[in-house]
N, C-alpha and C positions, 0 to 999 in steps of 0.2 A: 067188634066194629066191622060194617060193614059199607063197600064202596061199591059204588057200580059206576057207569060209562054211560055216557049218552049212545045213542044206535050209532051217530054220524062216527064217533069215536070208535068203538068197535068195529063198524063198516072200513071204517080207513085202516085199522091194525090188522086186521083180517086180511087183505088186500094187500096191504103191505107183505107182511109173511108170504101169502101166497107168492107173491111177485119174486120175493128175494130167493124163495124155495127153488122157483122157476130158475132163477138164476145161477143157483149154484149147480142146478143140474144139470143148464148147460156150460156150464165153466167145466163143469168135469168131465162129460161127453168132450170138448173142443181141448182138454188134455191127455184127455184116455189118446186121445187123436193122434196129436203133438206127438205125447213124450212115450205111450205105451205101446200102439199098434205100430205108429210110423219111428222106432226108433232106431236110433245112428242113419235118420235118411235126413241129412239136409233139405234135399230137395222137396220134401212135403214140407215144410214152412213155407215154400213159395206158394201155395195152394191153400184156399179161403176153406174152410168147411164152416158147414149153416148154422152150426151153433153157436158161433161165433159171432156171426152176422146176427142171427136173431138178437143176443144178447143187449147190444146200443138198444134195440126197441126196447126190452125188456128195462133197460136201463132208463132210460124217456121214458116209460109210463111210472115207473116209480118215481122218479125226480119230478112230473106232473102230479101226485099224490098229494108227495111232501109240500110244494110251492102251492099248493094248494090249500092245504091245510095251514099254513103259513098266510097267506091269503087271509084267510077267513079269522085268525087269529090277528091280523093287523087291523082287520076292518072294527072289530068288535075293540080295542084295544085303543083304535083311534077315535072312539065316541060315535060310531054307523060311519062314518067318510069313508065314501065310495071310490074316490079316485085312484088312491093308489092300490089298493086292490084288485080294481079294475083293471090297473095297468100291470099288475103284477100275475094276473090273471092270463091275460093277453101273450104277454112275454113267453107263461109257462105253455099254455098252447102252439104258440112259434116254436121252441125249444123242443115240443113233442112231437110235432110234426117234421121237424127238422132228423128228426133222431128216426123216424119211422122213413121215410126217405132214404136217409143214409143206408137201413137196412136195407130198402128194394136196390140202391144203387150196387151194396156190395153184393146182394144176391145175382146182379146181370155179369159180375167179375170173375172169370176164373183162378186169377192170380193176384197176389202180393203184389207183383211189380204195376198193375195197374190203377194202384191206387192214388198217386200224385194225378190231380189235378179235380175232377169236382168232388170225389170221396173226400179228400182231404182238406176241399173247403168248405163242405160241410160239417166236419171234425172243430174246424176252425168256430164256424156260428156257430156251435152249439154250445160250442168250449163259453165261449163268448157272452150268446146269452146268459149262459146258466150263472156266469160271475156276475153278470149286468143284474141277473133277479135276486143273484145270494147279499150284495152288496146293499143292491135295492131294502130286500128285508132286514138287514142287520140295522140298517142305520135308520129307517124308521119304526122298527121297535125300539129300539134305545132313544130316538127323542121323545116316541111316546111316554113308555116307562120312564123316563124322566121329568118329562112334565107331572109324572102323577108323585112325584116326590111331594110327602106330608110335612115336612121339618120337626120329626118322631124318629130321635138316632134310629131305634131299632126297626122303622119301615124301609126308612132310607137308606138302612143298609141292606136289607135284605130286595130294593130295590135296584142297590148298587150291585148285587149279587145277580139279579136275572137281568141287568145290561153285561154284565160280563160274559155271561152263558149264553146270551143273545150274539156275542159278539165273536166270542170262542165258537159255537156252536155253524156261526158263516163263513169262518176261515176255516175252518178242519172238514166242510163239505165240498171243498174244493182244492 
């Protein structure tokens, strides 16, 4: 038996990995930081390093991915209705842009201590949208996928099965 993936699906798994790879390498550059070169120094916590800052972007363009592919899965799921899609589309570009922003805000920062005030109210929006799209998705795939209940126990249950994963799967990304 043999599977294959459409391109758009491998373009996106591809991407992804790459991104997440990105990510962990700077997670570990920005601890090698922390806990290995600068250790028993308190005072280097108070100091931003860029791998760190990168990271929120690196984190925005994954979570634009996802919300994307999320996107395109409601649309197709809701019979082509473009609207929420659209809207869900819109959001994740906000939330990317938001995140890429915050990077250049923390790159003009030398310190921890000045992050109270727009760094942290864009921490705020982002936090924000990204609940307003997860929400958004959870609950219109689950009216979709339940409108396509057959009254077939075993559709319907294994319908009732990817609303719960639909629904699990938008509380545990947040």
């Amino acid at each position: 038996m043999t599977y294959s993936d459409g391109r758009l699906i491998q373009m996106t798994v591809v991407s992804l990995v790459v991104l997440e790879t990105l990510f962990v390498a700077l997670s570990i550059h920005s601890l090698n930081h922390y806990l290995i070169i600068n250790y028993f120094n308190p005072l280097a916590l108070l100091k931003n390093v860029w791998s760190l800052d990168i990271s929120y972007g690196i984190i925005a363009s994954n979570v634009l991915i996802v919300h994307l592919s999320y996107a395109y899965r409601i649309y197709h799921v809701s019979g082509r209705k473009a609207l929420i899609p659209i809207a869900v589309v819109i959001v994740a570009l906000i939330h990317f842009s938001l995140g890429w922003v915050l990077v250049a805000v923390l790159f003009r920062l030398s310190s921890v201590e000045q992050i109270p005030g727009l760094p942290e109210t864009l921490g705020k929006a982002i936090l924000s949208s990204a609940a307003a799209i997860d929400i958004t998705i959870a609950s219109t795939l689950s009216y979709y996928l339940h409108k396509k209940r057959t009254g077939f126990k075993q559709t319907d249950k294994l319908i009732n099965r990817l609303i719960k994963y639909t629904i699990n799967n938008g509380i545990l990304t947040r």
